[in-house]
N, C-alpha and C positions, 0 to 999 in steps of 0.2 A: 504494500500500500504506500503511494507517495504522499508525502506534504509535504503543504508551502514552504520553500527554503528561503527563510526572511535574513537578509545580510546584516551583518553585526560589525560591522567595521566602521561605524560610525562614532562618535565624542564619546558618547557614555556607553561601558561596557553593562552586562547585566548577566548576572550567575539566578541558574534556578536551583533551587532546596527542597528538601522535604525530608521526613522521615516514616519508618514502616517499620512495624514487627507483626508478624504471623499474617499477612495481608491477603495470603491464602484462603487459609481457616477463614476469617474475618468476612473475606469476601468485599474486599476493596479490590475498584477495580485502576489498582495503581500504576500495571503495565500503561493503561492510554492516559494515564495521567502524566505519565511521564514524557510520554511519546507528545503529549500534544502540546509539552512546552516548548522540546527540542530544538524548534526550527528558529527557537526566538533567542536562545540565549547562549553566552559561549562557553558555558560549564552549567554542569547540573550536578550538584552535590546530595547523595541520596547517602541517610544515616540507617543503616539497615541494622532494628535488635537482633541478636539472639535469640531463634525462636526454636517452633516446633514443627515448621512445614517448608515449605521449597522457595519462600520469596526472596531469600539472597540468590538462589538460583535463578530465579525470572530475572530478577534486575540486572544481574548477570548476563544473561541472554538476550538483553535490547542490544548490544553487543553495538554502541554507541560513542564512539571516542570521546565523547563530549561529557560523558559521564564517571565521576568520580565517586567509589563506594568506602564512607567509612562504619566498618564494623562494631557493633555498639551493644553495650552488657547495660539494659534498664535497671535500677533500683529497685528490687522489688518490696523496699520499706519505705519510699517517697509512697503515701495514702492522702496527702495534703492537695486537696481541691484541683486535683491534675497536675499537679508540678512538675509531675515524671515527664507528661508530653511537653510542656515549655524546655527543660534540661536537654529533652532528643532534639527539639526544635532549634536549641539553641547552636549546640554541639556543631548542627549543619549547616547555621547561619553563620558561626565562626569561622568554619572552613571555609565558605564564600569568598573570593576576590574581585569579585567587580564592582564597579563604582554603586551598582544597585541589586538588591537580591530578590528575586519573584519567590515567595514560599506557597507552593502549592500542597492543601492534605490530600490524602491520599485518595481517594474518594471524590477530587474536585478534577476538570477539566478544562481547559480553554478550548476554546472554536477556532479552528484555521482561518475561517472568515474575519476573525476580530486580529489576525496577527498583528499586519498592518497597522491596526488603529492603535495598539496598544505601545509598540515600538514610535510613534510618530508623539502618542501621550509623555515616553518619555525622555524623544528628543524637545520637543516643546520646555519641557519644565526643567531639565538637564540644569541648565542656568541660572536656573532662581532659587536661593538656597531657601527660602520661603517654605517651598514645598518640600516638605521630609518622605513621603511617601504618596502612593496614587490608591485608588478608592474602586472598587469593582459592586457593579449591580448583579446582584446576585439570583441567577434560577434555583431553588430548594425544591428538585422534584419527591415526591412523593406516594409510593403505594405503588409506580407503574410510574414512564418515561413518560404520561398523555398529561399527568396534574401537577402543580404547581403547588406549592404553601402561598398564600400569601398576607396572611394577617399579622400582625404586629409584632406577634410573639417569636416571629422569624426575624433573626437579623435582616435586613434588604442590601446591605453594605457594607462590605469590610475591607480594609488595607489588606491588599496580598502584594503591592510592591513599595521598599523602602529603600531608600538612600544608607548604603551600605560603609559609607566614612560619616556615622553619627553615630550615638552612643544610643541603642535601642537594645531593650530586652524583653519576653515572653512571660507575663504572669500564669501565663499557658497557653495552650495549644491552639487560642484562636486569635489572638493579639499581640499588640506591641505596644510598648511604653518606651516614650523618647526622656531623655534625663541632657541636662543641662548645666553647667555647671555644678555638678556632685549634688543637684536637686533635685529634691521628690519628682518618682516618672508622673508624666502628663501625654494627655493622646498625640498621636501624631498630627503637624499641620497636615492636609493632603489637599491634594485636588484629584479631580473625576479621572478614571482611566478611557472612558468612554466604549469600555467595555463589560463583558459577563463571565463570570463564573460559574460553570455548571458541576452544580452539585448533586453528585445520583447516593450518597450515603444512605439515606432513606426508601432506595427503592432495590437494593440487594435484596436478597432470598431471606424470607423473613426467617427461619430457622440462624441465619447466616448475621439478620443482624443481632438477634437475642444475644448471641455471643460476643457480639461486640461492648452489649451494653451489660451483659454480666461482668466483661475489663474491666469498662470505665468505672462501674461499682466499686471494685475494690481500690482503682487508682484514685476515687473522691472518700473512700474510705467512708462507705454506705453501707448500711448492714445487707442489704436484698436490690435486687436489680429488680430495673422497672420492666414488667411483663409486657413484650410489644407484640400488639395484632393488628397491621392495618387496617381491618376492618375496623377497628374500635377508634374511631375519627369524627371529630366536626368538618361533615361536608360544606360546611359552609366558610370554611378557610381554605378553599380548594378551586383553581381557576385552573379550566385547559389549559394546556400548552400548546401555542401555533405555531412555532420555530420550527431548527431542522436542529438535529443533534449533532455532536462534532465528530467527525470522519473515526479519528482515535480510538472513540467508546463505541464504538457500531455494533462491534463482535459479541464484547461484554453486553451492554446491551438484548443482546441475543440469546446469550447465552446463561449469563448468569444473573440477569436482574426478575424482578416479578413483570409480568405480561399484563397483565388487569388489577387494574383497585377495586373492588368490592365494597361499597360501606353498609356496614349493618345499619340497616333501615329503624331497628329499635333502639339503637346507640341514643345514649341521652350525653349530652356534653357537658363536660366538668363546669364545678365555676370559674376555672380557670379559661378555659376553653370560650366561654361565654362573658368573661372579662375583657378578653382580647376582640372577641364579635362586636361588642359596645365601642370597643374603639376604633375598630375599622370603620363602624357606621359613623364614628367622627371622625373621621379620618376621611369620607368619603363627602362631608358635608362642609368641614372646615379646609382639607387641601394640606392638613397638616403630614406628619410623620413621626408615630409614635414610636416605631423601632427601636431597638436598642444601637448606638453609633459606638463606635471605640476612635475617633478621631474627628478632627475640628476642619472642617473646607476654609480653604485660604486663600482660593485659586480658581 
């Protein structure tokens, strides 16, 4: 399969990151996650734990020059609110040398369509120290490739590219905190990448995610993981999807994602559930955005 070959020989270099352990098992589908940065950046540093299935293998086998693997033994006594994944996150963010680093989780995808716009985002802002990182609008599919999340209680945006000569670190696995003169971290300035993130974590084989979310249990040091059944959903935080998916993930996709959402039709929705409905409908009446942000637009 080809993609887009976006040239990098421009002002600002950009390494991409991530890390993975058991991603097999797990049922991340991290091979096209990897594969659909590739064409954007001039290193890709993947911090592979020590597991129990064959993903140092896979990553192994994208057989990519551009690809650097370090070997990595997680803590199995960090239980403190995911710090294990901020420490793997970091690990590969320090190995990074390019002037900016893309951290994609494993689970997430970029669109060849959006290469382009995303390299052009950060030739534009290259020069304005202003902006510390770029900002992605986020797809949260859901139950099956056709749905969408889209009420409040889903992030809508998050930094996945920062300026890699600033002093940023990982309170965990889904953020950054920028520190400035030895000062308490504060979010990132950003501006828009003018791009999407596609995120398929939620539409793996449900047996596939249970176990994902049995990990995180013990990484937040939770006594019992949360029982997950798609069906068991407010339909009414759930919009089609009318895009096209990205080349990358086509296979997975096919192969290892769920095919139809189902929602049980007598599901009644939590008050949580219906805390977040209340605010979509303001959200739909005032134009606001109650999301959760992890960074300040400057740009």
């Amino acid at each position: 399969m080809k993609y887009l070959n976006i040239q990098t020989h421009m002002n600002a270099s950009i390494s991409g990151f991530t890390f993975i352990r058991n991603g097999v098992n797990l049922g991340f589908p991290f091979e096209a996650s990897i594969r659909s940065l590739l064409p954007l950046v001039d290193e890709f540093v993947v911090a592979v734990g020590q597991g129990s299935d064959e993903t140092l293998e896979r990553v192994r086998a994208i057989a990519d020059p551009k690809i650097r693997i370090i070997e990595t033994l997680w803590n199995e006594r960090m239980t403190d609110r995911g710090f294990v994944y901020a420490q793997q996150k970091m690990i590969a963010q320090y190995s990074c040398t390019g002037d900016w680093a893309f951290y994609l989780e494993g689970d997430e995808v970029v669109h060849e369509a959006e290469l382009a716009a995303i390299r052009s985002s950060v030739d534009r802002h290259h020069a304005n120290p202003a902006v510390e990182a770029l900002v992605f609008d986020y797809h949260h599919f859901y139950g099956s490739s056709q749905w969408t999340a889209i009420s409040p209680g889903w992030y809508r945006r998050e930094c996945r590219l920062i300026r890699n000569t600033i002093r940023s670190y990982a309170p965990d696995g889904q953020y950054w905190l920028v520190t400035s003169k030895h000062k308490r971290g504060r979010n990132p300035h950003a501006a828009l990448a003018n791009a999407h993130i596609y995120h398929y974590g939620w539409i793996r084989r449900n047996e596939a995610m249970q176990k994902k979310l049995d990990q995180v249990s013990k990484y937040w040091a939770e006594e019992q993981a949360t029982v997950i059944k798609y069906s068991q959903f407010d339909c009414r935080a759930l919009a089609p999807f009318k895009g096209t998916h990205p080349q990358a993930v086509q296979e997975w996709l096919a192969l290892e994602a769920e095919q139809v959402l189902t929602i049980d039709p007598h599901y009644k929705p939590s008050r949580k559930e219906n805390k977040y409905h209340f605010m979509q409908q303001i959200e739909v009446i005032t134009g606001l955005d109650f999301s959760r942000k992890h960074f300040k637009l400057v740009a």
